[in-house]
N, C-alpha and C positions, 0 to 999 in steps of 0.2 A: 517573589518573582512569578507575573502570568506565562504562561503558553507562551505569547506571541515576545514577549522578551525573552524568554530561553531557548528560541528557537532562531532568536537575532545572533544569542552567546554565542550557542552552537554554531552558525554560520562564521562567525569572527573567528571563534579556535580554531576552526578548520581552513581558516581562509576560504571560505565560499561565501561571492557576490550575492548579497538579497534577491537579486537580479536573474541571476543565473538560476537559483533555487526556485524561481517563480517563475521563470520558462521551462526549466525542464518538468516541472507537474500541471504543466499549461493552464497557470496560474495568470491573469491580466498585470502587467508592468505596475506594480507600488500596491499591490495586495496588502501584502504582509504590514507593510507601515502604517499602513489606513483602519486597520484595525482597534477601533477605542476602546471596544470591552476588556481588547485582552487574551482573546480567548478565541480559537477557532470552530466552524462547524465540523462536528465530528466525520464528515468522510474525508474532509481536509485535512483533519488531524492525524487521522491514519495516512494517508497520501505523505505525507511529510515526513510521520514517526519512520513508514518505512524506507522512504526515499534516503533521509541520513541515518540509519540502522539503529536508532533508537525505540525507545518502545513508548506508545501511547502513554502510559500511565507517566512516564520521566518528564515527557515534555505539559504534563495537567499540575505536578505536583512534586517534580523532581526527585522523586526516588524510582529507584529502578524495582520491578515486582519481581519478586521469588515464582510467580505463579507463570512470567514468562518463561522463563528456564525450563521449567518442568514441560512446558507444551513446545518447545522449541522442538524444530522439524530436524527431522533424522534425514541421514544420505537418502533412505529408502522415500522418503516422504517431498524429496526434491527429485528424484529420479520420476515418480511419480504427478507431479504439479507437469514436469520437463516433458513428460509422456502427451498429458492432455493439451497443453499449450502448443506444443508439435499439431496436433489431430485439430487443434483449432483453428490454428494460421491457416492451414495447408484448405477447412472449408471457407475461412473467411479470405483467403486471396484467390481462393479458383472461381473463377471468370462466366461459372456457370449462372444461373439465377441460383440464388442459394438465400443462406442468413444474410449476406455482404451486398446484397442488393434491394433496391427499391423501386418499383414499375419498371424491371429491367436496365436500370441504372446501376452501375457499382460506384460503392465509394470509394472515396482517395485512399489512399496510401497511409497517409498521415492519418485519419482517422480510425484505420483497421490498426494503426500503432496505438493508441490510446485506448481502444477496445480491449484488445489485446491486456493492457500495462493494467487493464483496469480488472481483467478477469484474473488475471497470474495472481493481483491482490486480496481478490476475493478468494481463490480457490488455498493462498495460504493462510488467510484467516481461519477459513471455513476447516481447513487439516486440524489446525491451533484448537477453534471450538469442538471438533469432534473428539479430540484425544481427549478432553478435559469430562467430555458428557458422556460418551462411551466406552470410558477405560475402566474397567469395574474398579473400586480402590489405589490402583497404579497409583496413579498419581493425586491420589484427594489426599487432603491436611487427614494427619492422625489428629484427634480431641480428646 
């Protein structure tokens, strides 16, 4: 089974419309189905692993990784992401010329939403790869 059929599975068990899972990661209407390889581009596939709480690796090859567990985010490391995502709406919707503007234009709404959806999932990757490359032994395979 590729990607893009176990991410069809996973919509079916859940009862979630193809439809509905390709608007809500502002995906163009019949994405998913037009897909012949199989297979998605990797910031898609993140996009999706996270949106139905799956993890990248399940939806390439259908096992779940041991290695996501170990890096999985603590209260402390969500209260944290909560912190910065706060500090970043509040420069990305103030009205000043700031980041959210262009020749003194602000953007919409909806697009400071998708900035936004896109940084929260960067800044949990990015928690995910730093505990793995900066935790001295914590969390590395004993050999």
């Amino acid at each position: 089974m590729n990607s893009v059929e176990r991410v069809k599975a996973i919509c079916k068990e859940r009862k979630i419309p193809i439809s509905k899972l390709e608007k809500d990661l502002g995906f163009a209407n019949g994405y998913i189905g037009q897909l012949k390889k199989g297979s998605f581009p990797d910031d898609r596939l993140l996009a999706i692993a996270s949106h139905l709480g799956v993890t990248v690796d399940y939806l390439m090859n259908g096992e779940e990784s041991n290695q996501a567990e170990k890096f999985a985010l603590t209260d402390r490391d969500k209260k944290d992401i909560a912190k910065d995502m706060e500090a970043i709406r509040k420069k990305l919707t103030s009205k000043s010329d700031g980041p959210a503007s262009f020749d003194g234009e602000d953007i919409e709404e909806a697009e400071v939403e998708l900035v936004l959806d896109s940084i929260e999932m960067m800044l949990k990757r990015l928690k995910r790869i730093n505990k793995e490359k900066y935790n001295p032994n914590k969390n590395k395979d004993k050999k």
